[in-house]
Structure formats: structure tokens, C-alpha cells
N, C-alpha and C positions, 0 to 999 in steps of 0.2 A: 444357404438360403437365408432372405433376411428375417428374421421374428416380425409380426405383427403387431401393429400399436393399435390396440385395444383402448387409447383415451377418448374417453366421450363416447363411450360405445358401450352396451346392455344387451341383455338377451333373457328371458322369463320362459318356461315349459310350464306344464300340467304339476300341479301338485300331485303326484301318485298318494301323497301319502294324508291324505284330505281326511278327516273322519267327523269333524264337524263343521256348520255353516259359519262360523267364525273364524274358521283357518282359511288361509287364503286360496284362492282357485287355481294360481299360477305363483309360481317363484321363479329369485336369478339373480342375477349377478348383475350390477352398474357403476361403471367409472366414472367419476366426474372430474376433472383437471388431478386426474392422477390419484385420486384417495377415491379408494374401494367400498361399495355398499351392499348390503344383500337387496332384495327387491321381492314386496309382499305386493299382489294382484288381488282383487274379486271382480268377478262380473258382477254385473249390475242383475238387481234382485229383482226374480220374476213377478208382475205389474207393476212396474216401477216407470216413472212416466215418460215416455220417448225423449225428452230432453236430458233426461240424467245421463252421469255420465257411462259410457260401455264400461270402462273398468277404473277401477278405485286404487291409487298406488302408494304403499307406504315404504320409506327407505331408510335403514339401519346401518352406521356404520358399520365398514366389519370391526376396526380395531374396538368399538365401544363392548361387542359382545368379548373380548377376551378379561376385559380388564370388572366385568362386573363382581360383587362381593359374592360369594356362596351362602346359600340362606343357611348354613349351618355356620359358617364362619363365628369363632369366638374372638372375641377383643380381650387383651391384654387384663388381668386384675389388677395390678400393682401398677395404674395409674394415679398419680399423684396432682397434687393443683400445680405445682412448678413444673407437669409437662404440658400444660396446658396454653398455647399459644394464642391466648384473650385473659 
């Protein structure tokens, strides 16, 4: 059986795991020309005015979430001016 190509193609569920109005309503997955994104959803905020938009979407790489620093992460002490590339 052939595998499915999944480019250009998304898909978003119910956040289960929702605990404040600031997290998003729906999440998921989206490909764009081959490079992978996660996918943040909200519905649109109740009285908010029939023109606005139904849902609000924000997209993250995935590779950019492996490679962020750890907020504990320490840097090197015995940096010197001659490793300094400026």
C-alpha cells in the first residue's frame, strides 16, 4: 500500500488539555512544501463582532521548538575576548 502525502495538508482537534483563555481552543499539525508546523487555534471571543475572524491561527515550527536554549542553561565562564567573533 502506497504511504500518503501529507504536503500541504493540516488537521487541528479540541485542546483537551485547555486550562486557561489564553491557550488555544484547538491544536495540530501543518505541512507546508515539506517543513512541519505545530498549529495554535482560538475561537473567536464571545461578543466579539460578526465580522471578526471564526478562528485565530498561530503556527510554530516544529524544528524551531527542539533547538530552543533551557532557561536554566549555563554559558561557558572562561570565555575570553579572542573567542569573541566581533
Amino acid at each position: 500500500m502506497a504511504e500518503y502525502d501529507n504536503t500541504n495538508r493540516g488537521a487541528i482537534w479540541k485542546n483537551d488539555k485547555k486550562e486557561t483563555e489564553k491557550h488555544p481552543d484547538f491544536r495540530g499539525e501543518l505541512n507546508v512544501n515539506g517543513a512541519d508546523f505545530w498549529v495554535s487555534a482560538w475561537r473567536r471571543s464571545p461578543g466579539a463582532p460578526d465580522k471578526a475572524p471564526a478562528l485565530s491561527f498561530a503556527l510554530t515550527p516544529k524544528e524551531a521548538q527542539s533547538v530552543k536554549p533551557k532557561s536554566n542553561e549555563v554559558f561557558p565562564k572562561d570565555i575570553t575576548e579572542d573567542d569573541l567573533p566581533f
